[in-house]
N, C-alpha and C positions, 0 to 999 in steps of 0.2 A: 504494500500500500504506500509507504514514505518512499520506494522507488518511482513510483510510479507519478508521485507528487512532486519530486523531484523532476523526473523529466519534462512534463510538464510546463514548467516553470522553466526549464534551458529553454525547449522546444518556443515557450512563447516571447521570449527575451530575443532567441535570434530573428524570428520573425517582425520582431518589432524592429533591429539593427538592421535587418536587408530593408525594411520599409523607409526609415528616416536614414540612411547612409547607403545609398545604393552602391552595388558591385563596381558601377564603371571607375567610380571616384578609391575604390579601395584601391583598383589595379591599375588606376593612372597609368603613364609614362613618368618617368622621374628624369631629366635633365641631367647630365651634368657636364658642363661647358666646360672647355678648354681655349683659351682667350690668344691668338695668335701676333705677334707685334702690330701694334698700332700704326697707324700712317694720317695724315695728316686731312684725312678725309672720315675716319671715324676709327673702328674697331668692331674687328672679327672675330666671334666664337664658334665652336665645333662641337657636336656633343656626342662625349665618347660612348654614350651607350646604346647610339642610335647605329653606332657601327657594321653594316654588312657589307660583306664579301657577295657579290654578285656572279651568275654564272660565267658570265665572260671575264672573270678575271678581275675586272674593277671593283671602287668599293663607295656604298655610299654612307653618305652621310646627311645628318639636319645640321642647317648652318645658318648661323644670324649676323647681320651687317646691321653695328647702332652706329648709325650717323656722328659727327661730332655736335652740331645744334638740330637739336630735335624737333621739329612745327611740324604743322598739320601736311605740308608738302614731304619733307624729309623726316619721316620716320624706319623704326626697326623695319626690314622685313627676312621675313624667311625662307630656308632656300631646303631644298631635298636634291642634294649634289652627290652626279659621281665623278668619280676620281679614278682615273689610270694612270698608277704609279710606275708603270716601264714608260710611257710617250710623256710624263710628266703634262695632263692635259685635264680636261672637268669638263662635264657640261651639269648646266641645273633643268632639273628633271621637275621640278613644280615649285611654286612660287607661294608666301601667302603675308597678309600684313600680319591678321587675327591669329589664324593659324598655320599648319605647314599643311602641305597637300594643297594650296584653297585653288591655286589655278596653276592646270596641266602645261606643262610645257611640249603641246606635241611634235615640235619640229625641233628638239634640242639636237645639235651636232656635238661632237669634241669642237673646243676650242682650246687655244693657248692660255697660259694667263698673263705672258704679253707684259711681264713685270709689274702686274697689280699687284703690289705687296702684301695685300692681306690674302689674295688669291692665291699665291705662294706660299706664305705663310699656312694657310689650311691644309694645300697640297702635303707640303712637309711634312708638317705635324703629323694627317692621315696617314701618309705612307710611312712615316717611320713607329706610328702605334703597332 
């Protein structure tokens, strides 16, 4: 009977914790940036747990560009970048202000980064992770 009173009482406790704290929010994404030298135009972050190895070789990653003055024109946005560390090369694969994914990039090529130094910067850091 006190087993039974017991369960009970879990049983109606987790169902009240999946109601008011839903699952999505338990299992977030967690962030965690890796900040690459600065340049005179803002500052680039990389998040290393966003890191996959993609069939061809390459590897992507979520990436964020903060401006160095931030207004409603020049704000963060985010980036969903691959990386080919033998051609030393990137393209970004979707774009978003809000969040990452918001708009596809569907005619992304390899490009150089052409001495963008935070582009460089990201390169490095990913490829030598």
């Amino acid at each position: 009977m006190k087993d039974n009173f017991i369960k009970n009482i879990v049983s109606l406790l987790l169902v009240i914790l999946v109601t008011f704290y839903p699952l999505e929010k338990t299992f977030a994404i967690s962030y965690d940036w890796l900040e690459v030298p600065k340049s005179e135009y803002g500052e680039q972050l990389w998040d290393k747990n966003s890191f996959h190895k993609n069939r061809d070789g390459s590897i992507r990653v979520f990436s964020k560009f903060i401006p160095k003055s931030n207004t409603q024109i020049t704000q963060e946005i985010l980036y969903t970048m691959d990386i080919n560390c033998v051609k030393h090369e990137f393209k970004d694969i979707a774009v978003g202000v809000n969040r990452f994914n918001e708009f596809k990039n569907k005619d992304s090529e390899w490009k150089r980064p052409n001495g963008d130094k935070l582009i460089v910067g990201v390169i490095n850091q990913v490829c030598a992770y």
